[in-house]
DRENROLO-455900 format. One record per residue (C-alpha): residue number from 0; x, y, z. Coordinates in Angstrom, 2 decimals. Layout:
BEGIN
    nr        c1        c2        c3
   NUM         X         Y         Z
...
***
This chain:
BEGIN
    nr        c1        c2        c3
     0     -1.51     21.75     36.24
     1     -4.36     20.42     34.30
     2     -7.74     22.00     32.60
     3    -10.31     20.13     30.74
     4     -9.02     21.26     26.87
     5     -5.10     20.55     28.20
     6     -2.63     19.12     30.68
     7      0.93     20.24     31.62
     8      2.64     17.34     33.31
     9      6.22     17.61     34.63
    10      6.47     15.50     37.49
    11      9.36     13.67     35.45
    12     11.54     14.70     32.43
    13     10.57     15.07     29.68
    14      7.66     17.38     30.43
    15      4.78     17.15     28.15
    16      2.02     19.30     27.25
    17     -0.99     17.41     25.94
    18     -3.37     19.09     23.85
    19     -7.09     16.77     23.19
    20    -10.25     17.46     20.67
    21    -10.12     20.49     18.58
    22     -7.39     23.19     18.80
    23     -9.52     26.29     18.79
    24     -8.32     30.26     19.98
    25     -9.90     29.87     23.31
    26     -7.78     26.61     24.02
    27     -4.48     28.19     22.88
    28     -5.24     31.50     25.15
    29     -5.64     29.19     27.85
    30     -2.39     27.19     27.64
    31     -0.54     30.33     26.79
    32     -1.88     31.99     30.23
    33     -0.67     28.13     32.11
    34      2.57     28.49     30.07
    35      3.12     32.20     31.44
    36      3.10     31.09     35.17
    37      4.95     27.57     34.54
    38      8.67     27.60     35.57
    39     10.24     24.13     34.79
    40     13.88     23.10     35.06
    41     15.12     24.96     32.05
    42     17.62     21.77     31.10
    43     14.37     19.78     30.65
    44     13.39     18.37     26.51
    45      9.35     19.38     26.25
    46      7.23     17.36     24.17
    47      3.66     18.87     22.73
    48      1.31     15.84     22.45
    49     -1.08     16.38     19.71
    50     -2.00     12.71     19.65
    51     -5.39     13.45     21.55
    52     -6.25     16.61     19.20
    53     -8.22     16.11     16.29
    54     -7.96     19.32     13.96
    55     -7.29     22.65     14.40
    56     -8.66     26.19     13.63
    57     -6.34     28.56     11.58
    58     -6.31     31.76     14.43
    59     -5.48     28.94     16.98
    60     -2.30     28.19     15.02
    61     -1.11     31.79     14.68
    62     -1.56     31.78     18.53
    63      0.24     28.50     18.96
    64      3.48     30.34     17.17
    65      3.67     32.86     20.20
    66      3.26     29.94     22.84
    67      6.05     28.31     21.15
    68      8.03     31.13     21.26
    69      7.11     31.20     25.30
    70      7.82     27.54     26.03
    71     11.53     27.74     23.74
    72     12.30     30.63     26.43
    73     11.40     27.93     29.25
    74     13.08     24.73     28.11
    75     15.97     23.68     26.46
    76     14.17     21.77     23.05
    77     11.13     20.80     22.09
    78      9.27     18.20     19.77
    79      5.87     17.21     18.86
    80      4.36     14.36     18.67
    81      1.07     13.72     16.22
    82     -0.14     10.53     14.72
    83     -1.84     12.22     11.57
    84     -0.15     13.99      8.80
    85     -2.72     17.17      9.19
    86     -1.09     17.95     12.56
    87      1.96     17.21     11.84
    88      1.70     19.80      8.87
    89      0.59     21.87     12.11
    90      3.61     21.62     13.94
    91      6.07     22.43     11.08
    92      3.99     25.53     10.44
    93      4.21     26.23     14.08
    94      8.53     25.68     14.28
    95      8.70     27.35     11.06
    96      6.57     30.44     11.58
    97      8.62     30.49     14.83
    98     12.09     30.10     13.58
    99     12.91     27.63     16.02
   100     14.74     25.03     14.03
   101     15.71     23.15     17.15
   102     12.65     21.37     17.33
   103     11.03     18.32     15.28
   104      7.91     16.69     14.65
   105      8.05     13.22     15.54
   106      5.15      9.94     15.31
   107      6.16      7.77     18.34
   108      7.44      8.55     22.09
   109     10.83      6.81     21.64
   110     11.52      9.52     18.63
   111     10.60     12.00     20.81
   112     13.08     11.50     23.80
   113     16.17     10.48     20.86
   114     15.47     14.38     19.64
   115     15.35     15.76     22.93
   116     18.52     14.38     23.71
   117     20.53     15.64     20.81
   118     21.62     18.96     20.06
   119     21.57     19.65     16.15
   120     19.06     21.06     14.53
   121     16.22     19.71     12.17
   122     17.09     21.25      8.81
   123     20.92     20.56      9.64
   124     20.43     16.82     10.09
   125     18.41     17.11      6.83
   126     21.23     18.83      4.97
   127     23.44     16.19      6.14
   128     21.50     13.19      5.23
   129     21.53     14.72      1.27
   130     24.92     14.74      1.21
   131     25.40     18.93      1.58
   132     27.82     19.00      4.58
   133     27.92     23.37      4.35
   134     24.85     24.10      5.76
   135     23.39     27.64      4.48
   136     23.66     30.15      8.09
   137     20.28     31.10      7.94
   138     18.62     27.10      8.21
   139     21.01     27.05     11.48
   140     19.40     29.72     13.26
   141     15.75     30.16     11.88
   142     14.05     32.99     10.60
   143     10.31     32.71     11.83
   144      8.39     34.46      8.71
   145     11.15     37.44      8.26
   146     11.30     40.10      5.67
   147     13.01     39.66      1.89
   148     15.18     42.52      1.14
   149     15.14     43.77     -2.31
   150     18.31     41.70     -3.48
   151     16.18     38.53     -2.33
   152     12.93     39.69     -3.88
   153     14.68     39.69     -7.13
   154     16.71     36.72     -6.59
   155     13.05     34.69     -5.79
   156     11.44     35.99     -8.69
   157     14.49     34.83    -10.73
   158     14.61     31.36     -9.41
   159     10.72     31.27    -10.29
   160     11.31     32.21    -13.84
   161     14.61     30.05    -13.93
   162     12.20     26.72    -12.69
   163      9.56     28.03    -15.14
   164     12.05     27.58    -18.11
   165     13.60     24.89    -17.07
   166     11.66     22.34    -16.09
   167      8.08     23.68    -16.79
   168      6.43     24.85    -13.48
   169      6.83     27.90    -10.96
   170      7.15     26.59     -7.42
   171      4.87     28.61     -5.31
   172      6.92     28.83     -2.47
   173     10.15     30.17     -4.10
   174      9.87     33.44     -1.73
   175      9.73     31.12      1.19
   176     13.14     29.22      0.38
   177     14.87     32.22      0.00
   178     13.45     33.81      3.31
   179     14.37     30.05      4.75
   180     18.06     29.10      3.18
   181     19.12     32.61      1.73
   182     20.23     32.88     -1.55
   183     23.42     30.55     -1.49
   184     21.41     27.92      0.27
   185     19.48     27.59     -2.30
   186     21.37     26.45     -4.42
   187     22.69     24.11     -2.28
   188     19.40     22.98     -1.58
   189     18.09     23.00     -5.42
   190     21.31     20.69     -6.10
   191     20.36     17.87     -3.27
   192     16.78     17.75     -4.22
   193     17.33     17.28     -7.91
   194     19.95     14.78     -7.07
   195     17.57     12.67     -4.67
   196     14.84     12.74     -7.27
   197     17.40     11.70    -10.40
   198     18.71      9.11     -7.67
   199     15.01      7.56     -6.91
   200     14.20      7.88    -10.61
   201     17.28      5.55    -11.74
   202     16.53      3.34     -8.92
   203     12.62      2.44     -8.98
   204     11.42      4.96    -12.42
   205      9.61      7.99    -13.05
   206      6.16      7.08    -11.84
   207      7.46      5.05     -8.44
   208      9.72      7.81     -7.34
   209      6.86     10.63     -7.09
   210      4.97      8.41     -5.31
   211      7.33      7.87     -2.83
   212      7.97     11.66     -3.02
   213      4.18     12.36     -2.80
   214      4.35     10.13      0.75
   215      7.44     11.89      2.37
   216      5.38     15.17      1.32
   217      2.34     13.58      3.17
   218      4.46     12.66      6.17
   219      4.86     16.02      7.13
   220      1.61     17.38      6.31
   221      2.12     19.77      2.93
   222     -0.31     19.03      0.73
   223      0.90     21.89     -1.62
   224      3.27     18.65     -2.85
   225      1.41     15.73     -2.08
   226     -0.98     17.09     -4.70
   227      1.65     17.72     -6.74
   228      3.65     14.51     -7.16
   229      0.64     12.63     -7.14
   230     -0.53     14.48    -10.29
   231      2.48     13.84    -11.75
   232      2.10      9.90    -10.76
   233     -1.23     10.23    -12.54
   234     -0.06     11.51    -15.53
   235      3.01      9.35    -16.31
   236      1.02      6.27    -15.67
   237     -1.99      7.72    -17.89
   238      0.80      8.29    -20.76
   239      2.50      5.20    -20.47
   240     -0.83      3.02    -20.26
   241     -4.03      5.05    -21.38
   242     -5.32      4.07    -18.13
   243     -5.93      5.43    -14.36
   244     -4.04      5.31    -11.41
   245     -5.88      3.60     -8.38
   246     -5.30      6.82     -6.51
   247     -6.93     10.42     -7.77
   248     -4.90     13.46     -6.72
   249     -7.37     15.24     -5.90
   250     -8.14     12.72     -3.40
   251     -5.11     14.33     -0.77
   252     -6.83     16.71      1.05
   253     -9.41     13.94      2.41
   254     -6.31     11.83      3.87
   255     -4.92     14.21      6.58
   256     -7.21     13.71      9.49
   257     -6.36      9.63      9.10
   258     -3.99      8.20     11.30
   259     -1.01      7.24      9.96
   260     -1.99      3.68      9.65
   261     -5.74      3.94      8.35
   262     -3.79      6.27      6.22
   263     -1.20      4.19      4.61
   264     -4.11      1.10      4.69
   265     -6.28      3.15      2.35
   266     -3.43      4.12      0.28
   267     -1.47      0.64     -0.08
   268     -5.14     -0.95     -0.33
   269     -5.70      0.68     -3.29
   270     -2.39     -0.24     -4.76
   271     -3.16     -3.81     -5.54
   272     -1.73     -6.16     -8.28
   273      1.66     -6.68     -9.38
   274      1.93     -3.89    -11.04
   275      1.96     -1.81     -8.16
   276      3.84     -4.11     -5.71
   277      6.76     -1.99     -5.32
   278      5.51      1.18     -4.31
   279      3.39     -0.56     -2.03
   280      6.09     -1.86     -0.63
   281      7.93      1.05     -0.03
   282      5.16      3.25      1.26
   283      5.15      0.81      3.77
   284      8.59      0.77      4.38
   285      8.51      4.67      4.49
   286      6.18      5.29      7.13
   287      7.66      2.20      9.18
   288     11.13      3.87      8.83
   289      9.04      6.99     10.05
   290      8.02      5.55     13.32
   291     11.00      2.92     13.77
   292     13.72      4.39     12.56
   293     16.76      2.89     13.94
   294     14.75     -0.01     15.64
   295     14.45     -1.58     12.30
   296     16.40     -4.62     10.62
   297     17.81     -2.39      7.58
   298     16.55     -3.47      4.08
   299     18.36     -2.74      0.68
   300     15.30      0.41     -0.03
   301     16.60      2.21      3.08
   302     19.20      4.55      1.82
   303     16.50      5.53     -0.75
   304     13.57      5.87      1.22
   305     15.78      7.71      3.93
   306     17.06      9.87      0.94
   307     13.57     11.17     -0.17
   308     12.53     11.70      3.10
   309     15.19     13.71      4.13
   310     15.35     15.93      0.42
   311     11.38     16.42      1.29
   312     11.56     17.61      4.70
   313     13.88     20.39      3.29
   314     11.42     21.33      0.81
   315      7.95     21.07      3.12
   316     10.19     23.27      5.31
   317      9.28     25.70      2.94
   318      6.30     24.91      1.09
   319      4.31     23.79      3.78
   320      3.71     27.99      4.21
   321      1.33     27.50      0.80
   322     -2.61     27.39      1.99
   323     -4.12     27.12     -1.07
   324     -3.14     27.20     -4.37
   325     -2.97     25.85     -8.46
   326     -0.99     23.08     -8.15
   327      1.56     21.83    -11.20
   328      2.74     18.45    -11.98
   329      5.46     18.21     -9.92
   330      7.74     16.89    -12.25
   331      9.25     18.15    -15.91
   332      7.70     15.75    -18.43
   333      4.39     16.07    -16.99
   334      4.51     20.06    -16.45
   335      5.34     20.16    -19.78
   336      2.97     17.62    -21.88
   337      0.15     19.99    -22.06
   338     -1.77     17.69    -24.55
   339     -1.64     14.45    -21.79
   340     -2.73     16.79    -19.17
   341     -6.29     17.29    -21.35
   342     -6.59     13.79    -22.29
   343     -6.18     12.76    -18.60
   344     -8.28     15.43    -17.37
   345    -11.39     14.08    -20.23
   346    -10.56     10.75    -18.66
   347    -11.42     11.86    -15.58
   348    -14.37     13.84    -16.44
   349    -13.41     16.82    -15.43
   350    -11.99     20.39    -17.27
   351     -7.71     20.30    -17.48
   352     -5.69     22.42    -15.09
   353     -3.88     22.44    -12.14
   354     -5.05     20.91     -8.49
   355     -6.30     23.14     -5.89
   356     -5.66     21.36     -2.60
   357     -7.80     22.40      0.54
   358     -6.17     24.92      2.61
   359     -4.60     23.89      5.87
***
C-alpha cells in the first residue's frame, strides 16, 4: 500500500508507516483514508517513521491525533521514530492530545522494537525511574485533552500561585498537569522533579544542571523549557562571571529542524574550553544514552543523566501543550534576581523580559 507522500508496509512485523517531506492536511487525509481500509494482525507493534519528514503544518497535526486514534484501534502499540527534536515534539503532542500513553517516541529502530515488545506505559516507566513507585490513575490510562472540573480549575490556579510564591515563576502549563496526573499526582510529580533537579544541582552545580535539563527538554521537542533552562543557564553564568554564555536562549527555536547530531555538534561546538568541559560531556552522553540506551558501557554520569531525562519527560508530557508563550527563568534564583535579568538583558542589547519561543 504505498502513495507518493506515504507508505504502509506490513509484509513483516513490526508494520511501519513512513511519512517523507512536509506533513501537510492533504497528506494526513490521505493516510487516514489508507488507515480506514488497512486491517493488520491486531497483535502486531506499529512504528510511524517520521525520519523522512521534514516539518509539519499545525492542522496536519490536529488530523494526525484522529489517525492515531484509528491505528491504536488496529494494533496492539505504537511508537515513533524521528531523528530531530521538532518531530519528536510532534509525536508527544500527537500521544498526548490522544491519550494514548502506551506509545513512545523513540530515535533509533532497535528502541523502537524494545517498546513494542513491552507492555507498560510511557509516563509509568517515567514515574518509576524518579523513584515514585504509586503512579497517579489518570497517567495510566490517558486523558487526550479532557475537561478540568471546577475542583481542578481551582486546584491549577492554586498550584500557579503556590509556584509563583515560592520559587518566583508561574508555570504555564499548570492546567495541563492537572488535566494529565490529577490533583494527587501532582504532587507526586512536583516532589520527583524538585528532587532530580536538587540531585543534579549537588552533583554537577546550578548552571550545569539546567543545561542538562534544557537538553532532556530539547530531546523531546518542548521548547516552552528549553527556553527556559537555558535562560536560566544564561543568567547564573552572567552573575557569577559578568560574562556570556556561548549559547543565547533565544537561539532554541532555530535548533529543532537539526538532526540530532548536527544538533548536539552545534551545541557542544560552542561549548569549548575547560570551563565548559563537563556539560559538554554530558550532553553528549545524554543524547548517546538517548539512542543507545542499554547498548552502552555504563559510565559513573548515567544514573544522573538517566534521572533528568526521565523527571523531564514527565514534565514535557505536559508542557509540550504550550505554543507560544513569555518564558521565565526556569529556576528560583534567576526568576527572582530581577536586577541580573536587566543587566544581562543590556549585555545582550536587547530590552529585559521573558523569552518568547516560536510556536510549534
Amino acid at each position: 500500500m504505498t502513495d507518493a507522500r506515504f507508505r504502509i508496509i506490513d509484509d513483516e512485523p513490526p508494520a511501519r508507516v513512513v511519512l517523507s517531506g512536509h506533513i501537510d492536511l492533504p497528506l494526513i487525509e490521505g493516510l487516514k483514508a489508507a488507515v480506514d481500509g488497512w486491517r493488520p494482525d491486531p497483535t502486531t507493534g506499529l512504528i510511524v517513521d517520521l525520519r523522512e519528514a521534514r516539518d509539519f503544518d499545525p492542522d496536519a497535526r490536529r488530523a494526525l491525533v484522529e489517525v492515531h486514534r484509528a491505528l491504536a484501534d488496529k494494533v496492539r502499540r505504537q511508537t515513533y521514530l524521528a531523528g530531530s527534536s521538532r518531530l519528536r515534539g510532534l509525536s508527544l503532542w500527537v500521544m498526548h492530545m490522544a491519550g494514548d500513553v502506551t506509545a513512545r517516541a523513540v530515535g533509533s529502530v532497535a528502541q523502537a522494537k524494545r517498546w513494542l515488545a513491552g507492555d507498560k506505559g510511557r509516563l509509568e516507566v517515567s514515574f518509576g525511574k524518579v523513584g515514585v513507585d504509586s503512579v497517579p490513575p489518570r497517567a495510566l490510562r490517558g486523558i487526550g485533552g479532557g475537561k478540568l472540573s471546577f475542583a481542578e480549575r481551582l486546584g491549577s490556579t492554586a498550584i500557579g500561585w503556590i509556584s509563583q510564591i515560592t520559587v518566583g515563576y508561574w508555570p504555564a502549563f499548570t492546567r495541563e498537569m492537572v488535566r494529565t496526573y490529577g490533583l494527587d499526582g501532582v504532587e507526586r510529580w512536583g516532589r520527583a522533579v524538585e528532587k532530580t533537579i536538587n540531585t543534579l544541582s549537588e552533583r554537577y552545580g546550578d548552571e550545569t544542571a539546567q543545561g542538562v535539563i534544557a537538553l532532556a527538554a530539547v530531546w523531546n521537542g518542548c521548547a516552552y523549557c528549553t527556553t527556559g533552562h537555558l535562560y536560566a543557564v544564561n543568567l547564573l553564568y552572567f552573575k557569577r562571571t559578568g560574562e556570556l554564555f556561548p549559547i543565547d536562549e533565544r537561539e532554541v527555536p532555530r535548533w529543532y529542524t537539526l538532526t540530532d547530531e548536527r544538533l548536539v555538534d552545534r551545541i557542544v561546538g560552542r561549548l569549548e574550553g575547560d570551563e565548559f568541559a563537563d556539560l559538554a560531556r554530558l550532553i553528549r552522553r545524554q543524547y548517546r544514552m538517548r539512542l543507545e540506551g542499554d547498548a552502552l558501557a555504563p559510565t559513573e554520569d548515567d544514573p544522573f543523566i538517566e534521572l533528568a531525562n526521565a523527571a523531564f519527560d514527565l514534565v514535557n508530557e505536559c508542557s509540550i501543550v504550550i505554543e507560544a508563550a513569555n518564558v521565565p527563568p526556569l529556576h528560583e534564583g534567576a526568576a527572582r534576581n530581577r536586577g541580573v535579568q536587566k543587566a544581562y538583558a543590556q549585555k545582550r542589547g536587547r530590552k529585559p523580559g521573558a523569552v518568547i519561543p516560536s510556536p510549534m
